[in-house]
N, C-alpha and C positions, 0 to 999 in steps of 0.2 A: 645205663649206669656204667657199662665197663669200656664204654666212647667216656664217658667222663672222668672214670677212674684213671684212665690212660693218658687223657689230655693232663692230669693232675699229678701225673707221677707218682699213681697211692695204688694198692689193691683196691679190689671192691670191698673185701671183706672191713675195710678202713674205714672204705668210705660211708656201707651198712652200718659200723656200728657208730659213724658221727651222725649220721641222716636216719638212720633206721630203716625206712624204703621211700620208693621215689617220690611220695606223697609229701616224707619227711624233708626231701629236697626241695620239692618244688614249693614246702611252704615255706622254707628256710631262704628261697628265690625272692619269692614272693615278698616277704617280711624285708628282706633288703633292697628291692623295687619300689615299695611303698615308702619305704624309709628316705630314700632317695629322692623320690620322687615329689613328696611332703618337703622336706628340706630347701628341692629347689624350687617348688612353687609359692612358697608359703614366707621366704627369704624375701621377697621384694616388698610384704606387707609390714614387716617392719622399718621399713623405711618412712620419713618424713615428705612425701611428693604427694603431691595435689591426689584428690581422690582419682579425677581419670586418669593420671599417671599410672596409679597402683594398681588399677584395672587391667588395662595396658599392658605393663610389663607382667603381671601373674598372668595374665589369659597368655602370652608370649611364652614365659616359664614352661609352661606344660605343654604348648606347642612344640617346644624346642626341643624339652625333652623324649616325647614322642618322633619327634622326628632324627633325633641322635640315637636312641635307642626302639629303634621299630623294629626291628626282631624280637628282643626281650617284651619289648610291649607288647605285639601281637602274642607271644607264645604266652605273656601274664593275661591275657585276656580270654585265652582260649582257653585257659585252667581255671580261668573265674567262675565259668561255667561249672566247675566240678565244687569244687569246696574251700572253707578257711575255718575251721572248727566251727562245720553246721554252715555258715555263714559266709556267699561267696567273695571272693577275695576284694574283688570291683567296688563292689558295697562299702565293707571295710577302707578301702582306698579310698572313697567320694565321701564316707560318713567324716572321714578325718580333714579331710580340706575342709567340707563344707563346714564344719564346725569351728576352725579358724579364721575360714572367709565372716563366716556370722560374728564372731566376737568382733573383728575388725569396722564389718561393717555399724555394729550396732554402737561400736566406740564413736566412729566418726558419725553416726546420726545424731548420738548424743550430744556431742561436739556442736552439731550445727542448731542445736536444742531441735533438734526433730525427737519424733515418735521413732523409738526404737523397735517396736513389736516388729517393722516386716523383715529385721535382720535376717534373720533363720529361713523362712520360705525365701526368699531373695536369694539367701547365699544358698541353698539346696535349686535351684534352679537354676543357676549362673555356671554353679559344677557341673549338674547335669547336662547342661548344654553343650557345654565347654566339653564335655570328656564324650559328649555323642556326634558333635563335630568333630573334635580331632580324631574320632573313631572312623569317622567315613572319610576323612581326609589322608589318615596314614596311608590305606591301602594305594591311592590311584595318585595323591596328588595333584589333582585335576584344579587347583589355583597356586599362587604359590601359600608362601607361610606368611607374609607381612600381608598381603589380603584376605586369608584367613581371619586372621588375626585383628585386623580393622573392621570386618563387618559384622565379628561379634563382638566388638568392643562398640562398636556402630549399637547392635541392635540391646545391648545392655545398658549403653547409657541413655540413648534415644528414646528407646521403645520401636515400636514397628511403624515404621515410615519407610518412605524411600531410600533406598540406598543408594549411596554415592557412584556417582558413574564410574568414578576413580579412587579406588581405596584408599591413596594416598592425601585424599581430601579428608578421609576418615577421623 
């Protein structure tokens, strides 16, 4: 608190009674992480592009975002662990996408006169995927971002098949 009070040009005592204590920052972090982070994933779903477009560029969205802010990310994720009123923060962040992704998705199945029921499980496993790969991908990097990014976009529209030798066939 007094590394941030310092970098911020405030007392602590300033900064105490804006945050309360560090819990109070880190949710105050947190809540503009997610904010943030909902804004730029959830921005390419109102768009007019083909279904796997949309797919696409939001699995990209949050890739991109993780990998521009991977500090903050990692440090939001290691607090996830602790709390968000009862509720850990991750959760919170996934319950919110995912619940965007389902309206979108179940708009456009309706659209194609399909059955809308798998909206919601569909879009709660499309997030969870998405956010448990880009979790093992932030740390090493060990592909780039556009092959990431094509082989879940691969395994989401496809289903499980073979994967393309070349992601850019993706």
């Amino acid at each position: 608190m007094e590394q941030l009070a310092q970098a911020g040009g405030i007392t602590k005592p300033i900064l105490y009674r804006h945050f309360g204590d560090r819990d109070g920052l880190v949710d105050a972090m947190a809540e503009r992480f997610v904010a943030d982070l909902l804004t730029t994933v959830t921005t390419p779903l109102a768009g007019d592009a083909t279904t796997l477009d949309l797919l696409r560029s939001t699995v990209d969205s949050y890739v991109g975002v993780i990998e521009r802010e991977t500090s903050l990310y990692r440090f939001m994720m290691q607090q996830s662990q602790i709390r968000l009123g009862g509720a850990p923060r991750v959760r919170s962040l996934i319950d919110r996408i995912a619940r965007q992704v389902a309206d979108v998705a179940s708009e456009r199945l309706r659209l194609d006169g399909r059955d809308a029921s798998p909206a919601v499980p569909w879009a709660y496993g499309i997030v969870g995927m998405v956010h448990q790969a880009g979790d093992w991908w932030v740390d090493d990097k060990p592909i780039s971002r556009s092959a990431l990014v094509a082989y879940l976009v691969t395994l989401i529209w496809d289903g499980v098949g073979p994967a393309p030798a070349d992601p850019s066939e993706a």
